[in-house]
C-alpha positions in Angstrom: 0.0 0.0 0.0 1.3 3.5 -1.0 2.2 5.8 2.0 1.6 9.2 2.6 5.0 11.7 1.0 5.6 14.9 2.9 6.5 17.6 0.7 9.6 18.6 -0.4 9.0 22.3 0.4 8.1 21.0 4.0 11.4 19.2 4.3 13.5 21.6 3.3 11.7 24.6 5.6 12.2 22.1 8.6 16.2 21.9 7.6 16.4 25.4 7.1 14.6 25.9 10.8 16.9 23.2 12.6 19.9 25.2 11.0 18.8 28.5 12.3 18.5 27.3 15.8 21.6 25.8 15.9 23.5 29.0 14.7 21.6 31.0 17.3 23.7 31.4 20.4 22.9 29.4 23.3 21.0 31.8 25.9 19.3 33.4 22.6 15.8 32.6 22.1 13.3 33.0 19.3 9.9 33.7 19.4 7.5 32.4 16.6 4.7 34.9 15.6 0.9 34.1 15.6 0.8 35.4 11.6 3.3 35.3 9.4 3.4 38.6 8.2 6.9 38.5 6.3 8.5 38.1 9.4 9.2 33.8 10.5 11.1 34.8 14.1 11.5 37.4 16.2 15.2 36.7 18.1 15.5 38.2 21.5 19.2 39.1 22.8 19.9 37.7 26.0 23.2 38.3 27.8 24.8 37.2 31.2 21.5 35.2 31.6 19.3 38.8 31.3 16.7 39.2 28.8 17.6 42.6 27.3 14.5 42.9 25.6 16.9 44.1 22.7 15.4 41.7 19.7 15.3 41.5 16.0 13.2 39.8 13.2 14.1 36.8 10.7 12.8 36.5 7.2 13.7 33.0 6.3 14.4 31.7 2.7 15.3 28.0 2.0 16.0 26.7 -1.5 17.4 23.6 -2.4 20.2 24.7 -4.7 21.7 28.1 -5.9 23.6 28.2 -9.0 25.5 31.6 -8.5 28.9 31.3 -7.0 28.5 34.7 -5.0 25.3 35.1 -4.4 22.0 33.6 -3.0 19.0 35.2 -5.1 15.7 35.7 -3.0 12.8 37.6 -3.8 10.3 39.9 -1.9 7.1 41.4 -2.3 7.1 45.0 -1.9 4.3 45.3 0.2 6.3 43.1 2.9 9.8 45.1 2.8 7.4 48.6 3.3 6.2 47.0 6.5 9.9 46.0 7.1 10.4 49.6 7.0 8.0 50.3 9.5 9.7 48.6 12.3 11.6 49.8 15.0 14.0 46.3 15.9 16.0 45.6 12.5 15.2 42.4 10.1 17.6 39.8 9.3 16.8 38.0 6.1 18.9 34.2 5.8 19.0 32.3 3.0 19.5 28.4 3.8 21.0 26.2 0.6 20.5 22.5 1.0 23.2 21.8 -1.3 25.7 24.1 0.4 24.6 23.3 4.0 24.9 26.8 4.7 22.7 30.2 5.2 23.7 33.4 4.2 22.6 36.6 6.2 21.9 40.5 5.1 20.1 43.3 7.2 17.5 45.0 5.6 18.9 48.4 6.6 21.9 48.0 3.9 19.5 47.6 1.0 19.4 51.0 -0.5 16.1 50.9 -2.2 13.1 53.1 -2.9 10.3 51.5 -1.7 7.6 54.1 -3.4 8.3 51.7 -6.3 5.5 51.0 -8.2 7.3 46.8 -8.8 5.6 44.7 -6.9 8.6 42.4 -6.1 12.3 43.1 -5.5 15.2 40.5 -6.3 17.9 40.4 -3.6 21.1 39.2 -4.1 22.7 38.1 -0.6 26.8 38.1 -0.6 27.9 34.4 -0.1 30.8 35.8 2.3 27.8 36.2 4.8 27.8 32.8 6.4 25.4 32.9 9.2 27.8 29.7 10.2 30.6 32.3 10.5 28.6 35.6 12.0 29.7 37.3 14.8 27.0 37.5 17.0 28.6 40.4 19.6 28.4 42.2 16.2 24.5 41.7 15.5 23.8 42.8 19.1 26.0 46.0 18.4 24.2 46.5 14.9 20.6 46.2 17.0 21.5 48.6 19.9 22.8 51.2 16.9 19.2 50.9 15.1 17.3 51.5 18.0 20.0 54.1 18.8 18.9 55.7 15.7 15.6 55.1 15.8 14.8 56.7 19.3 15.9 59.7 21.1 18.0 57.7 23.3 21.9 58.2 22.0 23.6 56.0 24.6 22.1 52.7 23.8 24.6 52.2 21.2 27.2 52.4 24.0 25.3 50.2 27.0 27.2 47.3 28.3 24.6 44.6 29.7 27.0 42.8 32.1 27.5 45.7 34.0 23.7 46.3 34.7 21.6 45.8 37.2 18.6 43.4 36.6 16.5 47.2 37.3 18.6 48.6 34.7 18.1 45.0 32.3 14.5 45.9 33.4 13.8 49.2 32.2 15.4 48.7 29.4 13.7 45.5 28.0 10.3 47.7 28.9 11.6 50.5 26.5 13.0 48.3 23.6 9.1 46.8 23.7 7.3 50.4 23.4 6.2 49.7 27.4 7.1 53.8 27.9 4.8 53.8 31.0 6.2 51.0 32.7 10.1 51.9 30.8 9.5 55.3 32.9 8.4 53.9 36.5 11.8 51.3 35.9 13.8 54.4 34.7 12.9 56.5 37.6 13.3 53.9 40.1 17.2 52.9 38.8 18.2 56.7 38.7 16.8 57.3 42.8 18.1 54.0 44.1 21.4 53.9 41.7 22.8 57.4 42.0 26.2 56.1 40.8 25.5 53.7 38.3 28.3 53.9 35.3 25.4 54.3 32.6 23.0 57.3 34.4 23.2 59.2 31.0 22.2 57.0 29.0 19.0 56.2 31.6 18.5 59.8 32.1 18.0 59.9 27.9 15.9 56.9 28.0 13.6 58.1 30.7 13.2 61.4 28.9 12.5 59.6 25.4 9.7 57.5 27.3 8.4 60.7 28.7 8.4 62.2 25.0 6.6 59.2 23.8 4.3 59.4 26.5 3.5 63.5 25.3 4.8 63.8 28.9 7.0 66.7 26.8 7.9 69.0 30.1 9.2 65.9 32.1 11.0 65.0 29.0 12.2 67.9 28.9 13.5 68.5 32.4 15.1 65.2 32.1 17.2 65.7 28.9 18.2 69.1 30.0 19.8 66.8 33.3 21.8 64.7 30.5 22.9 67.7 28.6 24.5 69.5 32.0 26.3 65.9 32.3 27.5 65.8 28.6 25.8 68.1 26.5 26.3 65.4 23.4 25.1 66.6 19.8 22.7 64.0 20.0 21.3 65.0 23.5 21.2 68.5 22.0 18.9 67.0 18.8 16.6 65.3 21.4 16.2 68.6 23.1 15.2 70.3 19.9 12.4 67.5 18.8 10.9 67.4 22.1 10.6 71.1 21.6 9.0 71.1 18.5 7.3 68.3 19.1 5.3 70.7 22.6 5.3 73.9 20.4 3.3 71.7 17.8 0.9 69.5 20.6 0.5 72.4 22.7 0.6 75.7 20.4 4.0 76.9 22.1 5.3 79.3 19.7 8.3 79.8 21.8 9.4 76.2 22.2 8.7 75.8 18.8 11.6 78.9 17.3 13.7 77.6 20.4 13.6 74.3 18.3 14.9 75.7 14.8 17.3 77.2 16.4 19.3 74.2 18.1 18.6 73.0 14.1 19.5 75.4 12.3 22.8 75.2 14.0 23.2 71.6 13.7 22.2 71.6 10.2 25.5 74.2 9.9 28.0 72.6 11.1 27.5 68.9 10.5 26.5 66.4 8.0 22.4 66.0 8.3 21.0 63.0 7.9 17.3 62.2 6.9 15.9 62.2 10.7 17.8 65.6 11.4 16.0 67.2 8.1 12.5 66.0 9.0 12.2 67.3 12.9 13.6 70.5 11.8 11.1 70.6 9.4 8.3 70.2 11.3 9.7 73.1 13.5 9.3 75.6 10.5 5.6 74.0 9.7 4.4 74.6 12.8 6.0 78.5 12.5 4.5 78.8 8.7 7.9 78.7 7.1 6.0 76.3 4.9 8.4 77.0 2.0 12.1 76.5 4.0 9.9 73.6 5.7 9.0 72.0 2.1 12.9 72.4 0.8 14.1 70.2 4.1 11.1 67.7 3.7 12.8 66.9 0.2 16.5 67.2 1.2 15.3 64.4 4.7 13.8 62.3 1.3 16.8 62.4 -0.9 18.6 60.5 1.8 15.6 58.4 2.8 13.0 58.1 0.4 11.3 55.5 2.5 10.4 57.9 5.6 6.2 58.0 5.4 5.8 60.9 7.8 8.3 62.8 5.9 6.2 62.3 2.8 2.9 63.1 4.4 4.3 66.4 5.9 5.6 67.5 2.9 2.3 67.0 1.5 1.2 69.3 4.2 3.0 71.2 2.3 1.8 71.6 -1.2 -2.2 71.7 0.5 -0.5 75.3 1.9 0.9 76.0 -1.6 -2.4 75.3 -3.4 -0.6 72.7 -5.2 -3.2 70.0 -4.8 -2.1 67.4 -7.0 1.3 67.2 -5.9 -0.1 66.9 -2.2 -2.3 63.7 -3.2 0.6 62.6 -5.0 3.1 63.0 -1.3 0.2 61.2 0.5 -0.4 58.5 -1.8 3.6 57.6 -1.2 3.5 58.2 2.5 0.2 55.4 2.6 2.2 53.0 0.1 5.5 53.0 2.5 2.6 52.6 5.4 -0.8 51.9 4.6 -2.2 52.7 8.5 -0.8 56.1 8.9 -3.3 58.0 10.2 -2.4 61.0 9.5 -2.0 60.4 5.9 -5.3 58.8 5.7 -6.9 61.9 7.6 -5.0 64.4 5.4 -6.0 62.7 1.8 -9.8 62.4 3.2 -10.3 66.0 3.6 -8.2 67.1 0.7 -10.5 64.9 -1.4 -13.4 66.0 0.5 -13.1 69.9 0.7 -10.8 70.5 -2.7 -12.2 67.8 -4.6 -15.8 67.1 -3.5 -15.4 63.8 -3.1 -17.5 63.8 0.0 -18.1 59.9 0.4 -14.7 58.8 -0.1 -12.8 61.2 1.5 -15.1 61.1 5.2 -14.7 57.6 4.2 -10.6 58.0 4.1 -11.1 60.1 7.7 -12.8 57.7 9.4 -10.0 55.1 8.6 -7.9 57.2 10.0 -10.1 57.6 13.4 -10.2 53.7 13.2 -6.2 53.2 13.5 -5.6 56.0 16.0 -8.2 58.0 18.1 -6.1 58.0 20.9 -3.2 59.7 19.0 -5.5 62.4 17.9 -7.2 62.9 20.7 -3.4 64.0 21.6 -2.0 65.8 18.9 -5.0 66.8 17.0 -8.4 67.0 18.2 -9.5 69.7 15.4 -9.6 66.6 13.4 -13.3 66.2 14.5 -14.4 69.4 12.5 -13.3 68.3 9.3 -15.4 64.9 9.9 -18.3 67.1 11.2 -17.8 69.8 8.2 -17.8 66.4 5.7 -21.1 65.2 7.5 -22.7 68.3 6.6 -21.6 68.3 3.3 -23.2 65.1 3.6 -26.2 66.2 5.5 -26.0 63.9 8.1 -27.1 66.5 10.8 -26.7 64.1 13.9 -22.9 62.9 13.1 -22.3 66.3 12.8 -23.2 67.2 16.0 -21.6 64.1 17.3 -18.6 64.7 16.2 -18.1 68.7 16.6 -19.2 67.7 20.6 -16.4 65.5 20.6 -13.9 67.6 19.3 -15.2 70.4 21.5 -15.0 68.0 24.8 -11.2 67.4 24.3 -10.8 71.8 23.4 -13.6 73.4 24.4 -12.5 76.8 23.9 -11.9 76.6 20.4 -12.9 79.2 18.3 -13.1 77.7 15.0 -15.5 74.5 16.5 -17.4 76.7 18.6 -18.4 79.1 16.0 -18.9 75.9 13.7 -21.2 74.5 16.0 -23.2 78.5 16.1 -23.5 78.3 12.9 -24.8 74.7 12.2 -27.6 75.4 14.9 -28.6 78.6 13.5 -29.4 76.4 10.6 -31.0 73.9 12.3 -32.6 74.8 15.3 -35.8 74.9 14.0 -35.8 71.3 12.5 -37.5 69.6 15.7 -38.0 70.5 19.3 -35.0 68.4 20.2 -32.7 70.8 18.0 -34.3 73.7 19.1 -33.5 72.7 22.6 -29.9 71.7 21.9 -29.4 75.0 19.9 -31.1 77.1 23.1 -28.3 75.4 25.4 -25.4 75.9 23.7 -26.1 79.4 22.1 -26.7 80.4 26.6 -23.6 78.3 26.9 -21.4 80.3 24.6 -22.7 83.9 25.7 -21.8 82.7 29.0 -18.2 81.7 27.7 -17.3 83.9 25.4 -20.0 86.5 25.2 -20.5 85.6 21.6 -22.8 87.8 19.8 -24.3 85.4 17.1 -24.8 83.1 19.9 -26.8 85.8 21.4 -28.5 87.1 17.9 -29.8 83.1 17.4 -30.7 82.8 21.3 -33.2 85.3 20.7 -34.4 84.2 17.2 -35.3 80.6 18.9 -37.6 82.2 21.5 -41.1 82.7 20.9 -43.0 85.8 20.6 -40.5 88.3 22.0 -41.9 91.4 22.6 -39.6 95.0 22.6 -39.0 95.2 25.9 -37.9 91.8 26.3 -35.5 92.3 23.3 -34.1 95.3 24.3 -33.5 93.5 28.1 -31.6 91.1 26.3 -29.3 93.5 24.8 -28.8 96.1 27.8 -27.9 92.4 29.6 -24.9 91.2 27.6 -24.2 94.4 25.2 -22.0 97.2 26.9 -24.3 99.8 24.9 -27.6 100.5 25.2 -27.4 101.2 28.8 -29.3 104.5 29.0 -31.5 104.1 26.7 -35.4 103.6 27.4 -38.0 102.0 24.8 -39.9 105.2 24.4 -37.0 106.6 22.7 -37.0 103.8 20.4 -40.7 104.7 20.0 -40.2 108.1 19.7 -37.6 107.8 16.7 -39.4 105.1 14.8 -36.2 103.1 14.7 -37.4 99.3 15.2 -35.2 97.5 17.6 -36.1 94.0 16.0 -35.9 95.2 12.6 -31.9 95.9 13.5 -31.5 92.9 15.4 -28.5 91.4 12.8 -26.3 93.9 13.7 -25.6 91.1 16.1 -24.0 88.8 13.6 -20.8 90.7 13.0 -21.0 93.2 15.9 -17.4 91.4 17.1 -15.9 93.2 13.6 -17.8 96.0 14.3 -16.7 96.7 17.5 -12.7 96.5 16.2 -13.9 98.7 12.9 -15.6 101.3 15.3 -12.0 101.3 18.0 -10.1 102.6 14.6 -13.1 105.3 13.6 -14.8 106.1 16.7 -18.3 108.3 16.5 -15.9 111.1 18.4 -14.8 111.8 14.8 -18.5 113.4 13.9 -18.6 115.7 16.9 -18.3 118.8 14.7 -20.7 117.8 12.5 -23.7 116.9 15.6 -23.1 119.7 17.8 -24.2 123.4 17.6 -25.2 126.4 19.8 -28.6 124.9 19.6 -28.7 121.1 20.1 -26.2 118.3 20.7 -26.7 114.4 20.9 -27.1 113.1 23.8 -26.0 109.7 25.2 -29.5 108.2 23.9 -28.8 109.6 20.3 -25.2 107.9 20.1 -26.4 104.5 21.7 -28.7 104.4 18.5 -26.7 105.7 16.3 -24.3 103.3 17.1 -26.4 100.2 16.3 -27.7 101.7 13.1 -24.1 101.9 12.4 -23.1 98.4 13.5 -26.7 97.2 11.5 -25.3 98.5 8.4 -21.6 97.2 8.7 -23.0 93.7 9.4 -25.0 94.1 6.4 -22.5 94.3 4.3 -20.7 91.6 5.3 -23.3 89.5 5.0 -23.5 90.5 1.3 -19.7 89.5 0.7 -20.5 86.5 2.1 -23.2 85.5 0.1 -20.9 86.5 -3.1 -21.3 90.7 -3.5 -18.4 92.8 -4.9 -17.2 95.8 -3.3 -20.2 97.5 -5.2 -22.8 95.6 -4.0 -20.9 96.1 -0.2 -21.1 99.7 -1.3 -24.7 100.1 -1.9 -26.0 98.4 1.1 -23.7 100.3 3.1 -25.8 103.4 1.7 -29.5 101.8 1.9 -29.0 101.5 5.9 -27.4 104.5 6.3 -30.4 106.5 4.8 -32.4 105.3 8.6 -30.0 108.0 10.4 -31.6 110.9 9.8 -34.6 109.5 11.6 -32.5 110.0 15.2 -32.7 114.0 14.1 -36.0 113.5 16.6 -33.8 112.7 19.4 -30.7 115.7 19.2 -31.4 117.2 22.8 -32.3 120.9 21.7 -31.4 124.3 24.0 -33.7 125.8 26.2 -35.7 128.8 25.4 -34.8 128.9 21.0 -36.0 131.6 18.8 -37.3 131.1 15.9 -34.3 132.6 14.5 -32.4 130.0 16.1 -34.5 127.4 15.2 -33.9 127.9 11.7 -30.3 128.8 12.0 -30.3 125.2 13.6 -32.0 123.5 10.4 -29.5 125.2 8.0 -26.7 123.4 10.2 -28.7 120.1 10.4 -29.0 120.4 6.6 -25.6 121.5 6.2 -24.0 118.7 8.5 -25.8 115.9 9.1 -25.4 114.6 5.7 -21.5 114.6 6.5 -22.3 112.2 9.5 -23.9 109.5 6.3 -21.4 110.4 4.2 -18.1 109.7 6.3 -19.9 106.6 8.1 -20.4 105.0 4.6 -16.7 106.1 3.8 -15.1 104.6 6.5 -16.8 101.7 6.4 -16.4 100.7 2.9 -13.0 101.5 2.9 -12.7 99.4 5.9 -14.3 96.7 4.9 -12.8 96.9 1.5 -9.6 96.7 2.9 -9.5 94.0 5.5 -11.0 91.7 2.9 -8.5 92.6 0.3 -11.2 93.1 -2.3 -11.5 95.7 -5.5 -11.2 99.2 -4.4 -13.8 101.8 -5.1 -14.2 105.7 -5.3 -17.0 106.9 -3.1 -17.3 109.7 -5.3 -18.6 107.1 -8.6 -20.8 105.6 -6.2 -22.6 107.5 -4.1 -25.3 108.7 -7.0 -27.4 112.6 -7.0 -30.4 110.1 -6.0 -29.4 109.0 -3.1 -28.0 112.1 -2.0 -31.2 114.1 -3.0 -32.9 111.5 -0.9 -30.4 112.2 2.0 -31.2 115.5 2.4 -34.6 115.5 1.5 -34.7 113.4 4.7 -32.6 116.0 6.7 -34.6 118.2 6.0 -38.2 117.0 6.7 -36.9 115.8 10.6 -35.1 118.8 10.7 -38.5 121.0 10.2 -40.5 118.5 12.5 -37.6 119.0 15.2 -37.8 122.2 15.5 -41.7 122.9 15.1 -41.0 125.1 11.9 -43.8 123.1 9.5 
């Protein structure tokens, strides 16, 4: 009866294994993973009986002959040597020959190859003189602590000696080499109290302050690496120093830690040879400061050296979004997600480029969301303003309860910022009258935001949701939360005709208002509203004022909705043609002539007509000027009608004032 054959391919991976582990030193051990993901074994460096936590992983080839005298061909997928590239411990790969009896060894990090290739497979040749039978394996562990030397902030673990540690020491370290910062940090700070002495506190001191920086922890990271540099001040603690600088100016909006980071830079990057890590924190530092164009030129100098460095990629995308140059910025982040398919921040960035530049709502929210899948916790951290651009791609969207879902959660982790809070006034203006349940939600946060910030919209829409709100009420409201209007009594608004409610969306822009009226303050008309015979009183100003700030919001809103600086123009004129209506309230000299009466309507006529004309002025020219649009001359448009009309209404309050009909 025929028996069962095992496979070749199974025989000769079972040789190839048994070779391995008998090349492997002694106290060495390797680890199998769960799924083979490119990676057969993970070996962990073990020495004077202490597990280091130092490791490294094996890719392991087997073929049963090799025909090249000085070389062993393999081949590997692209896809695999990209998340090679993503690892911090360094990969191995060893080639076992059946017909040699031998394996060959070559680390990843000496290939020298692009991996934004669009090949989907790369042939590598491994040197025959690399005979894993020969390797020196003091060497490998000096070749492991260098990469994760280069690949952390910690300089001195290049340098550690392992039979001269503690088993604390072996501890803390084995925690860090395994991305355990927390626990890395309690082992770090309990070897630097209890081993005062100990021949390696430097390098513990750096460790403990890049655990700190990985834990965001920047100031104790900070504090710490300043205690290294007093004991050595190395260029390399120097370099830490400057990314944990830029990396709190960036998190935390420090403007300050964020220049003293280019500087420590800047002079690095003058007196030595830069490599690719070097270019890219510096970098960031001149993002952050909106040196977007220096920033871009070291982006591409950090990918010259090391064109397989995804953040690098994605920031310099960053980049072209501030340049306008869209194309070029899908084309960085579209690298960055082939080096690494799960960075987030690449994700996130493409989304909302394809979202708010191209209109590709669905998949770019669709992109964002990804992005939220593979690390909310990092941007919780480092950038919770992520949550308005999935809340403004919801409402592109319409979905009107994720958008409130997610602008509340952006708002829990900052809720004092400006741009999310004014988002969130805005969307419940739209809204609030969907369903009682918005109109509820929009009541509470609009009280909620007056009570924060005093915001005025918030304050406008608060009194738009209420039902049925007579004068007094309204005006109540204002004298409340508006420092003008304090004197002032409804009768006067009565006795003026000026309708309160009708000027209610002054509100909306009253904030630019306010900063347009501290550059042209009413002070300016004084010659032109006071004679021997009447003068404005406090009464007159406070309603002058709010016609003012009703006609400056009003033009705004027109540039907002798409008006040129004519169209700002001429609404600018139709509200200011209401002032002469406060004629009614000038507070008029005792005991007048008639002869004084009428010399007092001759200077009405005469000067009043100013007060329009150099309101309307300013605030075009203002406005025309803060939003860099197309100047005009007042002179082409303010036309003989209007000005007829002007006077004409001058006039007629001016006779009424004074009893001369």
């Amino acid at each position: 009866m025929d028996k069962p054959n095992r496979h070749f391919t199974h025989v000769l991976e079972n040789r190839s294994n048994k070779f391995l582990h008998a090349q492997i030193p002694d106290e060495w051990f390797l680890d199998k993973p769960d799924f083979d993901y490119g990676i057969d074994f993970t070996a962990n460096i073990v020495i004077n009986e202490q597990v280091t936590g130092l490791n490294f992983s094996i890719q392991l080839k087997s073929k049963k002959i090799e025909s090249h005298e000085s070389s062993v061909a393999i081949s590997i997928k692209y896809s695999t040597l990209r998340l090679y590239n993503t690892r911090l411990e360094p990969v191995l790969f060893i080639a076992y020959v059946k017909s040699e009896n031998e394996a060959y060894y070559l680390w990843f990090d000496e290939l020298k190859i692009d991996l934004t290739s669009e090949q989907k497979t790369l042939r590598i040749n491994i040197p025959k003189t690399n005979k894993l039978s020969l390797i020196n394996w003091d060497d490998v562990t000096s070749h492991v602590q260098k990469r994760f030397s280069l690949k952390s902030l910690a300089d001195g673990i290049k340098d550690l000696e392992y039979s001269e540690m503690s088993n604390a020491q072996v501890l803390a370290w084995s925690n860090y080499y395994g991305s355990r910062f927390e626990d890395a940090a309690f082992y770090f700070k309990k070897v630097l109290t209890e081993e005062q002495e100990s021949a390696s506190k430097i390098s513990l001191i750096e460790g403990l302050s890049h655990s700190l920086y990985m834990l965001y922890r920047y100031q104790e990271a900070l504090e710490n690496i300043n205690r290294a540099i007093l004991l050595s001040g190395t260029t390399g603690q120097y370099l830490t120093k400057a990314c944990i600088l830029a990396e709190d100016g960036i998190t935390n909006k420090n403007k300050a830690r964020a220049l003293e980071a280019k500087k420590i830079f800047s002079s690095y990057i003058n007196e030595h040879d830069t490599n690719a890590s070097c270019w890219f924190n510096s970098a960031n530092a001149l993002r952050y400061l909106n040196e977007y164009q220096e920033a871009a030129e070291q982006y591409e100098k950090g990918l010259a050296i090391d064109p397989n460095h995804a953040e690098a990629w994605k920031n310099l995308g960053s980049c072209y979004y501030e340049f306008r140059d869209h194309e070029k910025e899908i084309s960085c982040y579209d690298k960055a997600l082939k080096l690494n398919p799960k960075l987030a921040e690449a994700l996130f960035s493409k989304g909302a480029t394809l979202s708010f530049v191209y209109n590709k709502d669905n998949e770019g929210l669709e992109l964002m969301m990804q992005a939220l899948d593979l690390g909310e916790k990092a941007m919780i951290l480092n950038f919770p303003f992520g949550y308005f651009w999935i809340a403004q791609a919801h409402k592109k969207l319409g979905n009107t309860e994720e958008v409130l879902y997610f602008i509340d959660k952006g708002l829990d982790i900052d809720p004092q910022n400006s741009s999310m809070l004014d988002f969130k006034t805005e969307f419940l203006a739209l809204h609030w009258d969907d369903s009682e349940i918005f109109k509820s939600k929009a009541q509470d946060f609009f009280s909620f935001r007056i009570e924060l910030d005093g915001n005025y919209k918030s304050l406008y829409y608060l009194i738009k949701t209420q039902d049925d709100v007579d004068n007094r009420t309204l005006l109540n409201y204002l004298k409340k939360h508006l420092s003008i209007l304090q004197t002032i009594k409804l009768d006067t608004f009565l006795q003026s005709k000026v309708v309160l409610a009708d000027l209610l969306s002054f509100l909306i822009h009253y904030d630019k208002y306010t900063q347009f009226r501290t550059d042209f303050p009413q002070s300016r008309y004084s010659g032109h509203l006071v004679s021997p015979h009447y003068y404005p009183a406090k009464e007159f100003l406070e309603i002058f004022d709010i016609i003012a700030a009703y006609s400056f919001s009003a033009a705004i809103s027109v540039y907002e909705e798409g008006g040129d600086s004519y169209e700002i123009a001429n609404k600018i004129l139709d509200c200011l043609l209401s002032l002469p209506d406060l004629i009614i309230l000038l507070t008029v000299l005792d005991d007048l002539t008639k002869q004084d009466k009428m010399e007092a309507v001759i200077i009405l006529i005469r000067e009043f007509p100013n007060v329009a004309i150099r309101e309307f002025s300013s605030q075009l020219g203002y406005i025309v000027g803060r939003l860099d649009l197309e100047p005009v001359n007042t002179d082409d448009i303010i036309s003989d009608k209007w000005l007829d009309q002007l006077h004409e209404n001058v006039y007629n309050l001016a006779i009424k004032k004074f009893k001369l009909e």
